[in-house]
C-alpha positions in Angstrom: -1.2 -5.5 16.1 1.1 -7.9 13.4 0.2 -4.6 10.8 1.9 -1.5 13.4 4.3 -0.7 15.9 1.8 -2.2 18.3 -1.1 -0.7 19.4 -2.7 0.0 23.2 -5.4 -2.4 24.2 -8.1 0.4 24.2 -7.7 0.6 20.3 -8.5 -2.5 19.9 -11.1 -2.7 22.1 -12.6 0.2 19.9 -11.7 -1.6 16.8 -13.6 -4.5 17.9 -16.0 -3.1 19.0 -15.4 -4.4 22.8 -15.5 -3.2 26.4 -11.7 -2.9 27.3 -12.2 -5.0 30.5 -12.9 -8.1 27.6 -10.3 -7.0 25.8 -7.9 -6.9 29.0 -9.0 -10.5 29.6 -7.9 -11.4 26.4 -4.6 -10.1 26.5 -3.5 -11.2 29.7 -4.4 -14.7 28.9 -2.1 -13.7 25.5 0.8 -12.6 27.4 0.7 -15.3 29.9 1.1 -17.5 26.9 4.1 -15.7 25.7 2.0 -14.2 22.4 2.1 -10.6 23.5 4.2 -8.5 25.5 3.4 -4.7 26.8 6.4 -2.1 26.3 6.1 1.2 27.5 6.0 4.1 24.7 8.8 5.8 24.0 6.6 9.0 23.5 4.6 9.2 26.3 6.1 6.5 29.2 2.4 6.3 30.8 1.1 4.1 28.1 1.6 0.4 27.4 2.0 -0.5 23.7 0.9 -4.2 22.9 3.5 -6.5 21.0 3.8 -10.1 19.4 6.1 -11.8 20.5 8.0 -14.5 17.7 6.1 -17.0 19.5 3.1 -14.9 19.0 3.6 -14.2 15.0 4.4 -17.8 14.5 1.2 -18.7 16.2 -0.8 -16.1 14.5 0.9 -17.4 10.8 -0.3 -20.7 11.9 -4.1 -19.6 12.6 -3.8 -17.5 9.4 -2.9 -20.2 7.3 -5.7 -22.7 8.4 -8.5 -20.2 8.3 -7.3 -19.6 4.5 -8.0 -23.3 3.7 -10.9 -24.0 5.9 -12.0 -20.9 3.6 -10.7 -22.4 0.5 -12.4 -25.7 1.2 -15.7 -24.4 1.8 -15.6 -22.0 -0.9 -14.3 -24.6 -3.3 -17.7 -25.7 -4.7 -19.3 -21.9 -5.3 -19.7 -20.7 -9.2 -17.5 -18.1 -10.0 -20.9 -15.6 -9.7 -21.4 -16.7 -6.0 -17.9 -15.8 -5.5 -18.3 -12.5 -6.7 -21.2 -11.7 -4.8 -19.8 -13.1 -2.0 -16.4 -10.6 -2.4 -18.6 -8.1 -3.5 -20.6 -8.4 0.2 -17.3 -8.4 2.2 -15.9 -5.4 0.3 -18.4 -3.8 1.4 -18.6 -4.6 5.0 -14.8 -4.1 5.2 -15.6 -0.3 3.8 -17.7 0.1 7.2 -14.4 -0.1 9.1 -15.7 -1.2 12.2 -17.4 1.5 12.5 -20.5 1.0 14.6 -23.8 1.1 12.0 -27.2 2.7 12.7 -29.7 0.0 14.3 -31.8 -1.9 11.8 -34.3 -4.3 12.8 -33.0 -7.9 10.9 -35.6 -8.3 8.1 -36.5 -11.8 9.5 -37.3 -10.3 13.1 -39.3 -7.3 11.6 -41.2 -9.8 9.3 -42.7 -11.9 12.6 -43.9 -8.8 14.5 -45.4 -7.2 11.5 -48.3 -9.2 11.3 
């Protein structure tokens, strides 16, 4: 939502990966807080566009900024070659982009009922 012109809650409930009725939840709870406010779209007046409020990107600054040093801090002790890796594995989850994958069986669960 901070990256656009806003977006409608069904996108992100598709980019998430999440039944819109959660998603709806979420938002109200977001507006009643003063964080996000619906606007009708200039386009196409049947649709509700989701926006921050300032409150809401102040708050979201806030979140961003912690969850970059709780990150720093526990990453602070990895060898540059675990750090690598590491990128290297989140690159490449970021290249799914949110897309659903095909079902695989976590090697750990498949292990235990292939006995």
């Amino acid at each position: 939502m901070e990256d656009s012109d806003g977006c409608r809650a069904t996108d992100l409930a598709a980019h998430y990966l999440l039944h819109t009725s959660t998603v709806s939840r979420q938002i109200s709870a977001l507006e009643q807080l003063g964080y996000v406010e619906r606007r009708t779209d200039p386009g196409d007046h049947r649709v509700r566009v989701l926006h921050l409020t300032a409150s809401g990107t102040e708050a979201l600054r806030g979140v961003t900024a912690n969850r970059r040093a709780l990150m720093h801090r526990r990453l602070t002790t990895w060898d540059a070659a675990d750090l690598d890796r590491f990128a290297a594995y989140l690159r490449r989850y970021n290249a799914t982009g949110g897309q659903p994958q095909p079902h695989r069986p976590h090697p750990m669960t498949s292990r235990a009922t292939t006995s």
